[in-house]
N, C-alpha and C positions, 0 to 999 in steps of 0.2 A: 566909233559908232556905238551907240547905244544899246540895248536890248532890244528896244521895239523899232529901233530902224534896221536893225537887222533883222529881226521876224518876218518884220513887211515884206524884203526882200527874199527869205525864207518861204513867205507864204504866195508871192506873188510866181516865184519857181515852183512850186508847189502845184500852184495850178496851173502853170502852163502845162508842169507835167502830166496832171492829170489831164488835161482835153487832149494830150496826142493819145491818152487811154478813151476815149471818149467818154470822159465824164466832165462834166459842164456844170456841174455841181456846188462848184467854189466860185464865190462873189467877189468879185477885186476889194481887198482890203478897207476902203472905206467903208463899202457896203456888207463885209463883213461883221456879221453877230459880237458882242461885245467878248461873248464863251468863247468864240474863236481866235481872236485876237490874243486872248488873256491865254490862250495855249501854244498859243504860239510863241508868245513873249517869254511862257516859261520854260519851252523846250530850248529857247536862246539862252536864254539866261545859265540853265542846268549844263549848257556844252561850255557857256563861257569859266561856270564854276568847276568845272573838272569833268563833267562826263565825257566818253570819250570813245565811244561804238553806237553804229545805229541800234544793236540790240538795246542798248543802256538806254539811249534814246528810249525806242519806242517803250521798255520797263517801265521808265518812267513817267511816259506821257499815261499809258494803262491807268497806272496806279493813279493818278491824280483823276484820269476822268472817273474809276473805279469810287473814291472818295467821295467826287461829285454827284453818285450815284447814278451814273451810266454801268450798263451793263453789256450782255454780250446779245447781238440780234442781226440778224442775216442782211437787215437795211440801214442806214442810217437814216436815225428819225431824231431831231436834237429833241423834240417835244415827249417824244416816250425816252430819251434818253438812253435808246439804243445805236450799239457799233458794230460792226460785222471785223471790227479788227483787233476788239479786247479778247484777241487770244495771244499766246507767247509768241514771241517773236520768232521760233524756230515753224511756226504753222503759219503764219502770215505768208501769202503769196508773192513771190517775187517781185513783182511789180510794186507793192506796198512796203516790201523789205529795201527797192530804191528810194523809194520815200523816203525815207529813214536817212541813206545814205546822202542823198540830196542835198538835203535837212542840214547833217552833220557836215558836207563838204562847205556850204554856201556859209557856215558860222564861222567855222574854219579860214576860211578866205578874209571874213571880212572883221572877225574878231579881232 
C-alpha cells in the first residue's frame, strides 16, 4: 500500500475513534480539508521511513503543524490555526496519546 492509502485508513480509524469520544468533528476522508489529508499522509509516510513510538509520532506531527504556523489554543480552529494538542507528548491526555498509538499500530499492520 501506498502512503495515502494508508492514511486514509489511518484517518478513517481515527475518526471512528474519536466519536466513541464524542467528537464528530472529523469528515470522512474525501471530505476532508486538503491540510488534513497532507498530515496524515505525512505521519504515514514518517512511520513507514523509521519512526517508531507514538511520542515520535505525535513530535513530529507538532513540529510540522508548528512550521505551518499552528500554534497551541484550547480549541481547534484550522482558520486561526490553533490546536489544543501542540503540547509534548508526555501532557497530551490519554485519549489523544491513543491516537497516536492507533495511528502507529494501523501503519504497522498495513506497511
Amino acid at each position: 500500500m501506498t502512503a495515502e492509502e494508508i492514511a486514509h485508513v489511518c484517518h478513517d480509524a481515527n475518526r471512528a475513534y474519536s466519536r466513541t469520544l464524542g467528537d464528530e468533528s472529523h469528515p470522512p476522508w474525501e471530505d476532508a480539508p486538503e491540510w488534513q489529508r497532507a498530515s496524515a499522509i505525512s505521519g504515514a509516510q514518517g512511520l513507514i521511513d523509521g519512526t517508531t513510538s507514538p511520542a515520535g509520532l505525535h513530535e513530529r506531527w507538532a513540529a510540522e503543524k508548528r512550521a505551518d504556523g499552528w500554534t497551541y489554543g484550547e480549541v481547534k480552529d484550522p482558520e486561526a490555526r490553533t490546536h489544543p494538542c501542540l503540547v509534548s507528548y508526555d501532557d497530551l491526555p490519554p485519549e489523544q496519546r491513543r491516537k497516536d498509538a492507533l495511528f502507529l499500530a494501523v501503519v504497522e499492520a498495513l506497511g
